[in-house]
Steps between C-alpha positions, in 0.01 A plus 500: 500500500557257255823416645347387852217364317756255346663393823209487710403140348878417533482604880143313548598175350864501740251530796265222374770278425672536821165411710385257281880343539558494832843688436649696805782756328670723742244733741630787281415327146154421657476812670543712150326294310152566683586829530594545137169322349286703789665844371464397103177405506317754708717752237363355227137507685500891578673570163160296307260683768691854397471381118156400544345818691194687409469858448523726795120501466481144682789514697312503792332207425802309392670576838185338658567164286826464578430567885194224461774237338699559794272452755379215323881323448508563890191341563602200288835432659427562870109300486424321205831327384522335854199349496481380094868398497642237677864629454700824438353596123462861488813548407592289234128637393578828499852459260231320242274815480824710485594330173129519374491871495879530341474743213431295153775530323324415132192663429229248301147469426411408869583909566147528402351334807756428711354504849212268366803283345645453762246388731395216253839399457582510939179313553552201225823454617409481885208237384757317241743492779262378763419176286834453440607510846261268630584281197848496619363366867252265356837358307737508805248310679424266296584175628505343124706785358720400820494128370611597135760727633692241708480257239686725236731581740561119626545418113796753430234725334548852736548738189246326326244557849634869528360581177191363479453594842523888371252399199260376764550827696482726173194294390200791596755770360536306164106458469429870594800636249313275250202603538619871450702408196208322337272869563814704333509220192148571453530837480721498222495875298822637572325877475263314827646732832265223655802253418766670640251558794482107566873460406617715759249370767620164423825615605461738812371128640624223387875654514457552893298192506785315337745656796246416775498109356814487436664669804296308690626114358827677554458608869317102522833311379726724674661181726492298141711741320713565791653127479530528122884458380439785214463717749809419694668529149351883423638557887832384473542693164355788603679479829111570657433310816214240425215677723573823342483325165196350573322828604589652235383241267123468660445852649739706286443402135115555521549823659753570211214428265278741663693757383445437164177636540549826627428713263154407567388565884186231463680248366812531729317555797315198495799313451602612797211440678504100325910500688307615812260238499680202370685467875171566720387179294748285641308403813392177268829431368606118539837505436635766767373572855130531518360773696185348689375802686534898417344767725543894563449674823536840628871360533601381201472189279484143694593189274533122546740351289522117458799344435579126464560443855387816701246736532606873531357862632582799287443827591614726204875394489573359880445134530240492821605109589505162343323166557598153377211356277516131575607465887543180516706403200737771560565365815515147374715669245732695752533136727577277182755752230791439694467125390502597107831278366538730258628810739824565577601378883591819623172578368304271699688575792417902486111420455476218754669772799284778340208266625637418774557850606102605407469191721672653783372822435112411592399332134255277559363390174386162568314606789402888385472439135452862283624652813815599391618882460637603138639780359614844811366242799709207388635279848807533402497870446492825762109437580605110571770594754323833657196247547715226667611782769146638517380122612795427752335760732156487380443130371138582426516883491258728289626616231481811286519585108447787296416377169334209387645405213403123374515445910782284471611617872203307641737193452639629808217461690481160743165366610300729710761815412358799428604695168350830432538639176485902399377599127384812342409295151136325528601288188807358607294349795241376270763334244690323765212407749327282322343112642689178404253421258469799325604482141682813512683469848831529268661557862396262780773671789192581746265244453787202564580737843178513614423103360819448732393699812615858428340768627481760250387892499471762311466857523412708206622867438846715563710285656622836719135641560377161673828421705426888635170389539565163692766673686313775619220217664772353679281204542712208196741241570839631318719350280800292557605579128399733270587488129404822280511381122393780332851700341547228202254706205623810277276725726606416892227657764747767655279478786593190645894619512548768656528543937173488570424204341762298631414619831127369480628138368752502881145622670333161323766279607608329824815686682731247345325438189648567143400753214556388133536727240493334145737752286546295216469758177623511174485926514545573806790476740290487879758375710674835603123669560474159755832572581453883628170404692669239682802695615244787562304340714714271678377166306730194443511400146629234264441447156529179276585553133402132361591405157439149501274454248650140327346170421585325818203694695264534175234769550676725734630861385783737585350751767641712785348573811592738821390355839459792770544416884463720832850344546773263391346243768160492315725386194604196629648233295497759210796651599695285699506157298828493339531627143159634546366634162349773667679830470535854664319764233698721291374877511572798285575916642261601253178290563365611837218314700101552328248608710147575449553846411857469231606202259777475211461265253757675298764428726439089488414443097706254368575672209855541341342814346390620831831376707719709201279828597534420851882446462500855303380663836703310755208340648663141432676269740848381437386150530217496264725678247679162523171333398 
């Protein structure tokens, strides 16, 4: 055991580091390494419940405690961790009591009462740590700390900032270790176990205090140190590339220092906890991108982060949609760049028939301002040109969309049009529906359409369940476009892909009115499932893989859609303008049509790890081995 209870830590801190980081390795490295902490530390676990059990006298009643923490671990993850937290924390929770109850590897003093230990030590650090945290806001905020700051670094003096900066942050750490050192002076006989008592208190929290300050000043000048010519120095000698570098420098090092303490479980653990909590601090931090808004739903984590420019929806690691934060300079902005004398001519040229072509495209800034798409639903993108076919039949036709997102698609909508929106999430609606005035309408999409004339519904629920319901009445006007954005997270509703979904969107719209499937994924490979319905069922279908994603059409993001006709007719100008961007699908023998009752995912991952296993069994396409 002692081995595992060695490499445990080693596995834990890996983990840590590569959340707190950001760091994507290969699905295989990430893949193992959650496996591999999961198996070492429920090992270690079972093997201190074996070490630890009673006679066969209480068996019985042991068996009924560890049945009761079960039920109780249950109970906390599926109803109370939704409701206290506002993100995903049981996790990273769950790897700090793991390194808690490690086996101590030196026995002390402490031994004597070590359960009663323990809890003093857990709850003065949680208290210490508390203060310190909302220290650390009360600095960040501070609009004269924000003063002295920019007048160091206007003077030349940024190393000279950095550090006291760190002193400032340290400052209820330094007064709480002194206090502690000041009790241990005063009890000065060496033979006094009361001493060594205070001396190793002091310890257990300031050294984990110390990494919570510290990590967190770190984490706070991240974009400081990342322009700092030492580092490109250490990277170009080391031959690491810069990010790396820097990750390694604010999230590694600390975690390396954790491990110093291992041979005692208090101590170590909460210096893992103080890693933990130095990012979910960073909600205050001025220097990097501030999140303004955190909440947790029955579907995951929603977040709005605020950049310099734009506002943007989070939900866990998709981007939801993006809105520009000052509407009218950016398009004041967008009108005057191309006169800067400083840009190249070619330069100018490029941005002024970028505009021009937004222009064309139905960009109407002057006269719409904060109307204007970003991100999947850019003008110039697939939703741009399927919506441009959509209105040459329909000029003011109702339109359909599964998934709100920030509602950037009601910049589609004219005056008078009706938009109606599907979406299962309750808080995405709140976030994004918000009046004009309202100090937290970070995204204004639906109240400029209906300012401007929109008309704008919503329908709340499974996006499949209330088509089938609205279907089955018979009695709603259908849709001359339907756009179904709902494939683009890590965990795509299966539902809304397979034969008999596809066939209720056709029952919703009008006989020569388009489906859109959003299959944009960074996973999952969806165009060959699209691809078997629609040759199964005698769909037309066309797909648009756009990568434009460049500073002449700022905002907008790579995305590809599939548009789904009755027939080629119904596709219009899609198809038959010349060099049309808009391609047959490629399918693949192996990945059939899903229906209601049979899905693969399997069969689409992304994966190289997946494709090689595939590739082992034949079930791989000469083409993609090409890929």
């Amino acid at each position: 055991m002692m081995g595992i209870t060695l490499i445990t830590p080693v596995l834990v801190l890996l983990l840590i580091f590569m959340m707190q980081s950001g760091t994507e390795p290969r699905f295989s490295v990430q893949l193992l390494l959650h496996l591999g902490a999961f198996f070492a530390v429920a090992l270690v676990c079972h093997g201190e419940l074996a070490r630890n059990r009673p006679s066969t006298t209480y068996l019985t009643e042991f068996y009924l405690w560890m049945s009761v923490g079960g039920m109780f671990g249950g109970l906390f993850n599926a109803m109370l961790a939704p409701v206290v937290f506002n993100m995903i924390l049981e996790y990273r929770i769950t790897l700090v009591i793991a390194c808690l109850f490690l086996p101590k590897l030196v026995q002390d003093h402490q031994d004597r009462y070590p359960r009663l230990y323990n809890l003093i030590t857990i709850a003065l650090f949680g208290l210490i740590a508390y203060g310190l945290l909302e220290w650390i806001g009360f600095v960040d905020s501070s609009e004269q700390m924000r003063d002295w700051r920019s007048q160091l670094i206007e003077n030349g003096l940024t190393a000279i900032m950095i550090l006291l900066d760190w002193v400032v942050v340290l400052l209820p750490v330094i007064v709480w270790g002194g206090g502690l050192f000041v009790i241990y002076k005063l009890l000065h006989k060496p033979e006094n176990k009361e001493r060594s008592y205070w001396l190793t208190l002091a310890l257990d929290l300031m050294l984990p205090l110390f990494i919570l300050g510290t990590s967190r000043w770190m984490i706070g000048w991240e974009s400081m140190f990342e322009k700092s010519e030492t580092l490109r120095a250490i990277s170009k000698s080391t031959g690491l590339a810069p990010v790396m570098l820097l990750k390694v420098m604010v999230y590694g090092l600390p975690a390396m220092v954790c491990y110093l303490f291992v041979e005692r479980p208090v101590r170590f653990g909460l210096s893992v906890a103080a890693l933990v909590l130095s990012l979910q601090v960073t909600d205050f931090n001025s220097y990097r991108t501030i999140t303004a808004h955190r909440e947790r739903s029955f579907f995951g984590v929603l977040k709005v982060d605020v950049y310099e420019t734009q506002n943007r929806l989070v939900h866990g690691t998709t981007l939801h949609g993006t809105q520009w934060r000052y509407h009218n300079e950016i398009c004041v902005a967008s009108t005057l760049l191309p006169l800067g004398v400083t840009m190249n001519p070619l330069e100018v040229i490029n941005i002024f028939a970028a505009e021009l072509e937004c222009e064309r495209l139905g960009r109407q800034p002057w006269k719409y301002p904060g109307r204007d798409p970003l991100t999947y639903y850019h003008r110039t993108g697939p939703v741009g040109s399927m919506m441009r076919e959509s209105e040459r039949r329909y000029p003011n036709g109702h339109i359909g969309v599964i998934g709100l997102g920030t509602g950037s698609m009601s910049c589609y909508a004219k005056p008078s049009q009706k938009l109606t929106f599907y979406e299962i999430d309750p808080s995405v609606l709140r976030i994004v529906d918000r009046p004009l005035d309202d100090p937290e309408a970070y995204f204004t999409y639906l109240a400029l359409a209906r300012q401007q004339g929109g008309e704008l519904d919503f329908i709340m629920g499974d996006a499949r369940l209330k088509l089938e319901e609205v279907n089955a009445k018979g009695t709603e006007e259908k849709y001359s476009i339907l756009l179904v954005d709902a494939f683009s997270s890590d965990a795509i509703p299966v539902h809304l892909l397979t034969r008999e979904a596809v066939k209720a969107y056709f029952d919703r719209v009008q006989e020569d009115g388009l489906v859109a499937l959003h299959i944009s994924n960074r996973h999952l490979d969806l165009e060959p499932v699209v691809a078997a319905i629609a040759k199964l069922d005698g769909y037309v279908a066309r797909v648009m893989n756009d990568s434009e994603n460049d500073d002449l059409y700022p905002g907008k993001t790579a995305s590809s859609w599939v548009v789904l006709a009755r027939n080629e007719k119904a596709l219009g100008t899609l198809i038959t303008q010349p060099d049309t961007p808009w391609k047959p699908l490629e399918s693949r023998s192996y990945v059939t049509a899903w229906t209601d009752d049979f899905s693969n995912l399997l069969s689409i991952l992304r994966f190289k790890e997946v494709k090689a296993i595939r590739k082992m069994f034949g079930m791989i396409d000469p083409n993609e081995i090409e890929e």
